[in-house]
BALOBA-1460 file (C-alpha; in Angstrom, 3 decimals):
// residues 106
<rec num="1" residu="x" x="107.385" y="74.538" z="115.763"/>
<rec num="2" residu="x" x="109.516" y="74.105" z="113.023"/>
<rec num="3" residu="x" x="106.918" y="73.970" z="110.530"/>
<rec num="4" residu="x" x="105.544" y="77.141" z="111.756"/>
<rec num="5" residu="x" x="108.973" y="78.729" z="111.537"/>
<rec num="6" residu="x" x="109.597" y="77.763" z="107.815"/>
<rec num="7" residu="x" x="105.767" y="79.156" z="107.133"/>
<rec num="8" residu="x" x="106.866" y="82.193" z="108.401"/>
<rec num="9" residu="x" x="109.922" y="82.829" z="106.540"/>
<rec num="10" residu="x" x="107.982" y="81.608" z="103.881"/>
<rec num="11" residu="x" x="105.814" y="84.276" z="103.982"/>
<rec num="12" residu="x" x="108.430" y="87.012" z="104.668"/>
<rec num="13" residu="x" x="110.596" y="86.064" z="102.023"/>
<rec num="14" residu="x" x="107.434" y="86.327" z="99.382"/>
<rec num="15" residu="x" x="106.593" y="89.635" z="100.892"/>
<rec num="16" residu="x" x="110.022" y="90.889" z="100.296"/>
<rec num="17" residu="x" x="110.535" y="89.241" z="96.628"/>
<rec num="18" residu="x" x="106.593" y="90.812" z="96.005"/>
<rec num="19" residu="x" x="107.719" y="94.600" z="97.415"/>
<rec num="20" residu="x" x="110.821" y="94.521" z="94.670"/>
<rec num="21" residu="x" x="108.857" y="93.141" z="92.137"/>
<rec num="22" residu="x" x="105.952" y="96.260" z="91.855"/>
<rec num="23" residu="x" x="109.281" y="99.018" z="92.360"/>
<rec num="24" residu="x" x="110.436" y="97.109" z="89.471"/>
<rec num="25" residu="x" x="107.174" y="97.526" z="87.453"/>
<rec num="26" residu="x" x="106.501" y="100.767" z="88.740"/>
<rec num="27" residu="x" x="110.351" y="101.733" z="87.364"/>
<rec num="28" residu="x" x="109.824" y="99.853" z="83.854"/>
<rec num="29" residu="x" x="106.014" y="101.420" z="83.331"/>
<rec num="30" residu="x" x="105.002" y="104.356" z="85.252"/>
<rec num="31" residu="x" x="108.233" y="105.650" z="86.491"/>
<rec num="32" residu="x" x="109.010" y="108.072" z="83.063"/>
<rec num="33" residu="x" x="105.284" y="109.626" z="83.417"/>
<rec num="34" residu="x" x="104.712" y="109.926" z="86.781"/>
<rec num="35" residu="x" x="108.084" y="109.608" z="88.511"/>
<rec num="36" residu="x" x="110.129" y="108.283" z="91.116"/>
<rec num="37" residu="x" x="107.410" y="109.407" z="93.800"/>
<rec num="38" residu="x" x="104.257" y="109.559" z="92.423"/>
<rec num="39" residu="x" x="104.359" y="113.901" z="91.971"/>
<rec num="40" residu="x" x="104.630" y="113.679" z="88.417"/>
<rec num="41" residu="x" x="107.750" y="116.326" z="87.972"/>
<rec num="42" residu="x" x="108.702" y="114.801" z="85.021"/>
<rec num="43" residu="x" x="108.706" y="115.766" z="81.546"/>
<rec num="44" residu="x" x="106.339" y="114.055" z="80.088"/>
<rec num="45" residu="x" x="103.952" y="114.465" z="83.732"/>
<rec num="46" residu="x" x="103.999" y="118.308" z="83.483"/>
<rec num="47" residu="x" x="103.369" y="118.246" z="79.908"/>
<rec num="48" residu="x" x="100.479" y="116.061" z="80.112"/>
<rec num="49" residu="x" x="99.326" y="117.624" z="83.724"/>
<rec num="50" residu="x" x="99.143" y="114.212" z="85.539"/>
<rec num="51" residu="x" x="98.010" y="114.204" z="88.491"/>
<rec num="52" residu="x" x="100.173" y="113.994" z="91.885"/>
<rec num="53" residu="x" x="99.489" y="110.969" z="93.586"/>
<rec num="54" residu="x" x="101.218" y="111.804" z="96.877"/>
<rec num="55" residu="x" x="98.111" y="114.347" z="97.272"/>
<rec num="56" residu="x" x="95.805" y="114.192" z="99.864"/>
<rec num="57" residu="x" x="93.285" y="115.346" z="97.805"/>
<rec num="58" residu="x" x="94.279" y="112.638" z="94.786"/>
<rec num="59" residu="x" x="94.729" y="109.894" z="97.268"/>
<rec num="60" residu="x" x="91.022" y="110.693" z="99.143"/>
<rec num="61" residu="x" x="89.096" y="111.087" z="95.669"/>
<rec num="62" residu="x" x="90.501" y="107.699" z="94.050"/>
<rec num="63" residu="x" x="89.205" y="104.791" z="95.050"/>
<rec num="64" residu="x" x="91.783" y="101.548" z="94.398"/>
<rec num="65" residu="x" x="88.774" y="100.168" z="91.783"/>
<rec num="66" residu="x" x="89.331" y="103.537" z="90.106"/>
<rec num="67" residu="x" x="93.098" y="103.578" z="90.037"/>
<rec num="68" residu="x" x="92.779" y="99.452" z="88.754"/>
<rec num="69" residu="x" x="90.665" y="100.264" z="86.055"/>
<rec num="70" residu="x" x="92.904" y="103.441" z="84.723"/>
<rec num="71" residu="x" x="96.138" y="100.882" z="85.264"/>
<rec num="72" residu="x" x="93.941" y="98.089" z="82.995"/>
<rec num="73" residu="x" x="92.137" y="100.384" z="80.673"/>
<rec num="74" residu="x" x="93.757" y="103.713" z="80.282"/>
<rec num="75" residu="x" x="92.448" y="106.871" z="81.365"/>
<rec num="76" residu="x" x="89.574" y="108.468" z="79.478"/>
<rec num="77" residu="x" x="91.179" y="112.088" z="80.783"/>
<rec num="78" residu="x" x="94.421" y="111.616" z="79.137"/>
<rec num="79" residu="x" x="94.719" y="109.342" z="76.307"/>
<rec num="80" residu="x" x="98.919" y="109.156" z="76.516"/>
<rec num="81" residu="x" x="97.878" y="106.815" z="79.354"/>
<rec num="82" residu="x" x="97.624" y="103.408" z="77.313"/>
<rec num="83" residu="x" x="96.370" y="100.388" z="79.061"/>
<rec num="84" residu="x" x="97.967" y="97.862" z="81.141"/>
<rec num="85" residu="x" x="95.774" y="94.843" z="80.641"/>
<rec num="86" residu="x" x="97.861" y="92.778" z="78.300"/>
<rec num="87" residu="x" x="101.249" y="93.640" z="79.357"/>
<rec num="88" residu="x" x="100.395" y="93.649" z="83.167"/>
<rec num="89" residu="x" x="98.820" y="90.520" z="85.637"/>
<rec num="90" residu="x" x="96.269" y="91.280" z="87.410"/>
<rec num="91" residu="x" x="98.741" y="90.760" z="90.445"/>
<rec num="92" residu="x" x="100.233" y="92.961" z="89.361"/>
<rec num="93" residu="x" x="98.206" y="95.614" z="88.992"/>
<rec num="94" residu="x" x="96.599" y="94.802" z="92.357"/>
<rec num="95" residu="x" x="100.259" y="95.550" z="93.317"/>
<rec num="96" residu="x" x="100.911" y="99.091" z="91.855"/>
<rec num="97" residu="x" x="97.439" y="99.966" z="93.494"/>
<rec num="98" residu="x" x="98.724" y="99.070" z="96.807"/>
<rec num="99" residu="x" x="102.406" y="100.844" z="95.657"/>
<rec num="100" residu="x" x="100.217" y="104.010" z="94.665"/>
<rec num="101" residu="x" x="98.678" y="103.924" z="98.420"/>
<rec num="102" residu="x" x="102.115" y="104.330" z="99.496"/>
<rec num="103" residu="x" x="103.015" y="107.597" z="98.116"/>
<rec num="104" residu="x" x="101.399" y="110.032" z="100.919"/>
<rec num="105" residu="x" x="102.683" y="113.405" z="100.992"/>
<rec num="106" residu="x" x="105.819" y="113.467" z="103.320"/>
């Protein structure tokens, strides 16, 4: 029993250190361009018309390979999106997908 009970905080204790780690990549790389929320109100997001990723619409059309590659490669729509693949893990890119998936419209 007590084996299974240290597992289990374990677990919960990575899941919590892993949830603060992507807000604190998301803050460090994405926040600036495509904001707190995902909508993209911020200078450089309605400059460069980025898209809102609290939409519907966005979140329906983009599949989580689609949103990995753009994270690891850049975006062939907008080339102020740089690439991710050297500065990022793979974790954690696998992690701001899953962060993205989060910002539905409220």
């Amino acid at each position: 029993m007590m084996k299974r009970l240290a597992l289990v905080m374990a677990l919960s204790l990575a899941t919590t250190a892993h949830a603060e780690d992507v807000g604190d990549v998301w803050k460090a790389k994405c926040k600036s361009c495509h904001g707190e929320d995902g909508k993209a109100k911020t200078k450089m997001g309605q400059k460069e018309s980025i898209d809102d990723f609290s939409s519907p619409a966005w979140q329906k059309a983009e599949s989580d390979a689609e949103i990995r590659e753009v994270i690891s490669d850049g975006s062939s729509k907008n080339k102020k999106m740089k690439a991710f693949k050297d500065k990022l893990t793979p974790e954690q890119i696998d992690a701001l997908v899953g962060y993205i998936r989060t910002m539905k419209a409220k």
